[in-house]
C-alpha positions in Angstrom: -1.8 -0.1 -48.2 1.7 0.0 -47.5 3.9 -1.9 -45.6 4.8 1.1 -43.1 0.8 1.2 -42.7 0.2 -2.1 -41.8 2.9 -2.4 -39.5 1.7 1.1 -37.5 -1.5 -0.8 -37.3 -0.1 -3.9 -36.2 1.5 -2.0 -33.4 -1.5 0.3 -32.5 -3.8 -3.2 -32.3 -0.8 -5.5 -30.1 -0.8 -2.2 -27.8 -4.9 -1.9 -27.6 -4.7 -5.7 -26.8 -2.2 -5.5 -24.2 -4.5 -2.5 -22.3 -7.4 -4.5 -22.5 -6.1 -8.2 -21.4 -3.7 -5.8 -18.3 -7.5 -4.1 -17.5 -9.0 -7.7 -17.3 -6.4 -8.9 -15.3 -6.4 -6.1 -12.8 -9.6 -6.3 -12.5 -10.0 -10.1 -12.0 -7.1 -10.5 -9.5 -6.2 -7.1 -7.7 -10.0 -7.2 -6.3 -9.8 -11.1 -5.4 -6.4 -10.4 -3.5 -7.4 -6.9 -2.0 -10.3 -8.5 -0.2 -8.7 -11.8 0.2 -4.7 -11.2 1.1 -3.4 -10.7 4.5 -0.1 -8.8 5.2 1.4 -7.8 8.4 3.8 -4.4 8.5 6.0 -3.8 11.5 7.0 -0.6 12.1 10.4 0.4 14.1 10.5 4.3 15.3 11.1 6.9 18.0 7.7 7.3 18.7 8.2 10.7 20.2 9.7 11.7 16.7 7.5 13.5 14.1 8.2 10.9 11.4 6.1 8.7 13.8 3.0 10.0 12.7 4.1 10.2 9.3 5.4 7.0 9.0 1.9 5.7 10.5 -0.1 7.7 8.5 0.9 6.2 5.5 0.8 2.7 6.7 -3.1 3.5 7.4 -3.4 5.0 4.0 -1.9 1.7 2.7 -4.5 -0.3 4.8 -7.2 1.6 3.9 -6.5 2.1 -0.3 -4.6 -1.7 -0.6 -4.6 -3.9 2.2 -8.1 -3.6 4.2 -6.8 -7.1 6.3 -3.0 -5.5 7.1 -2.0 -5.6 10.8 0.2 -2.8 11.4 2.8 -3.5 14.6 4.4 -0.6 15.9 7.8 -1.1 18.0 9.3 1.3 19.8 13.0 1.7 20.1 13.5 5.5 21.3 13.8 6.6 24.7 10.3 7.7 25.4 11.2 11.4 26.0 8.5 14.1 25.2 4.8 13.3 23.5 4.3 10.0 22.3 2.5 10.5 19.2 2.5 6.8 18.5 1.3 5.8 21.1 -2.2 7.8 21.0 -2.3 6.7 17.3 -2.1 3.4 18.3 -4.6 2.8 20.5 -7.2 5.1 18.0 -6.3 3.4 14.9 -6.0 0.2 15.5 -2.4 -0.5 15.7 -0.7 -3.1 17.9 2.4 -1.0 20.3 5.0 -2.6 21.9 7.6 -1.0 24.0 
């Protein structure tokens, strides 16, 4: 076999090791800190704005795929005016408000 060969394989084998020691690893570790870790996200918005619900809407997506112990604080720093969208969020999903 030639030398081109064997180095192609050599390559092809340190890549197939690398994906299965990364699979073990993700494996071993993302579960033991996905059930383990705690994080806390604060949140600063116009809660009358429409990003509001965006914004929180991903953070529950995050909690839910990532994070199952994240506290999610919301603060508000608008003027209140119109339907607070945060607010009713809040109080369903589990979401600490302050004014």
């Amino acid at each position: 076999m030639s030398v081109f060969w064997q180095t192609v394989l050599a390559i092809f084998a340190a890549v197939g090791l690398y994906c299965t020691l990364h699979a073990g690893y993700e494996l071993l570790f993302y579960h033991s800190l996905r059930h383990k870790g705690n994080a806390e996200l604060t949140l600063y918005g116009d809660g009358c704005d429409a990003s509001a619900e965006q914004l929180i809407a991903t953070a529950l997506h995050m909690r839910r795929r990532y994070l199952p112990g994240l506290a999610i604080t919301f603060v508000e720093i608008g003027n209140g005016q119109g339907q607070n969208v945060a607010k009713r969020l809040a109080v369903r999903q589990d979401i600490m408000y302050l004014e």
